[in-house]
N, C-alpha and C positions, 0 to 999 in steps of 0.2 A: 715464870720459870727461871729467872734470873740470865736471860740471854740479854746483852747489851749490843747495840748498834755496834760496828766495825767497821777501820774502813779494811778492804781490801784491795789487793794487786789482781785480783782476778776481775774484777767489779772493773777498775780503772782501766786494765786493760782493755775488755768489753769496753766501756765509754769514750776511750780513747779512739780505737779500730771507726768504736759507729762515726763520732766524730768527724773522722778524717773522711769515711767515705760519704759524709752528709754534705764536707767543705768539695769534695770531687765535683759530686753531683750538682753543687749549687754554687759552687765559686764563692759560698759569703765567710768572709775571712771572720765570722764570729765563730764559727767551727774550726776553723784551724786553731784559733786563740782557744779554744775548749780544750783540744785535743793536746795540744803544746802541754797546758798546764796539768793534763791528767799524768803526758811523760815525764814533764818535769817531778810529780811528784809520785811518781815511778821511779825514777834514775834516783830521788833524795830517799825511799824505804825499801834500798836491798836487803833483804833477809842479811842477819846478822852473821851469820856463818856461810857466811859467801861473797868473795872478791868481786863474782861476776853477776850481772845484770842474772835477776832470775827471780821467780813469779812463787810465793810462798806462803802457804795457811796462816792465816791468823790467830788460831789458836787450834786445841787437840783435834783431829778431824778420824773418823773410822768409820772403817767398813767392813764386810766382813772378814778379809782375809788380813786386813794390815790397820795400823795404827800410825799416824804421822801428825807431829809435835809442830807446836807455835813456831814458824819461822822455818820448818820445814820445804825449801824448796820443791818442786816437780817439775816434770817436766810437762804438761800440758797446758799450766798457767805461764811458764818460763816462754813456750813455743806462742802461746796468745799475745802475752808481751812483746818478742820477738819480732812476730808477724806485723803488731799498729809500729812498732819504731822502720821496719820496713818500708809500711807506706808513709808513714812522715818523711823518711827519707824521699822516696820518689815522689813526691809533690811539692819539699821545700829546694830536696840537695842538697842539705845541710851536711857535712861530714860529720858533724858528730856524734848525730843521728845514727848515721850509718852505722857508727863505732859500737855505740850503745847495742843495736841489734846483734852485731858480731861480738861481743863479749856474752851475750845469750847462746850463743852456737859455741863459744870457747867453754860455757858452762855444760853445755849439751855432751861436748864432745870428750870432756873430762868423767862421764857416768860410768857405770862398772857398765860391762857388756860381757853378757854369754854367746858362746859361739858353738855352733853345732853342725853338722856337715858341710861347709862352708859357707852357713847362712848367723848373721851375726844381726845381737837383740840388745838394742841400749835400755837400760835401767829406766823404769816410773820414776826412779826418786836415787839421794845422791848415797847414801849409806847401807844400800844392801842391792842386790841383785835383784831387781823387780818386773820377768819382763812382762810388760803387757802389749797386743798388736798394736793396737790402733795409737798406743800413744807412741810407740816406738816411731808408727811412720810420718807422726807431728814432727819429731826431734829429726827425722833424715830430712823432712821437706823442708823447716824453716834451717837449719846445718848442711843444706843444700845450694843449687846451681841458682838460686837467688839473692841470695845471701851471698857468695862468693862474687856474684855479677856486681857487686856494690863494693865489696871490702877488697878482693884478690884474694881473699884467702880462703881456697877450694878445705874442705873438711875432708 
């Protein structure tokens, strides 16, 4: 079918999260070293149209209702991201760590949002008005009271 291997930011994420919670459970620092090198090579392939840390298709992806392009951030793969640089944060303490996740919430926090009787729906994705539930309540939880407990900077 002429489908070639890829990597992805949503794969690494995923490998990075199990990672880290395999080095929790088991203290063997060959898990931390997995997991390090999955963020590092997270932090080196941010979607090219985008300053902040964020989680993005690898190439055309559709479904029924929508169509989203190669490099296309989200916000579901962005919050997965998010979330494993979180717990690297709380197992190393590394600030920079920290930083990385909170440039995820600073991409979060920049999405279009609809608002309707004073209940407010961050965008699927960064260039149109997308709301969906559940991915919305990704973007409030990891742009939330854990995230600020690490950076100071309440969303």
């Amino acid at each position: 079918m002429g489908v070639t291997p890829k990597d992805s930011t949503k794969g690494r994420g995923y490998m990075a999260h199990g990672y880290l919670f395999r080095y929790r459970s088991t203290q063997d620092a060959a898990y931390l070293h997995k997991a390090e090198a999955c963020l590092d090579w997270l932090d080196h392939h941010k979607p090219a149209n985008s300053r902040s840390t964020a989680g993005a298709t690898t190439s055309i992806f559709s479904s029924r209702k929508r169509r989203l392009y190669k490099d296309d951030p989200i916000i579901v793969w962005t919050c997965l991201i998010g979330f494993a640089y979180l717990e690297a944060y709380e197992l190393t303490g590394e600030k920079a760590v920290a930083g990385i996740a909170d440039s995820a919430c600073g991409w979060i926090m920049d999405l279009p949002a609809s608002k309707r009787n004073e209940v407010s729906c961050i965008s699927y994705y960064a260039h149109a008005q997308c709301s969906i539930h559940n991915s919305n309540m990704l973007g409030r939880r990891h742009a939330g009271p854990r995230t600020a407990r690490h950076t100071g900077n309440a969303a």
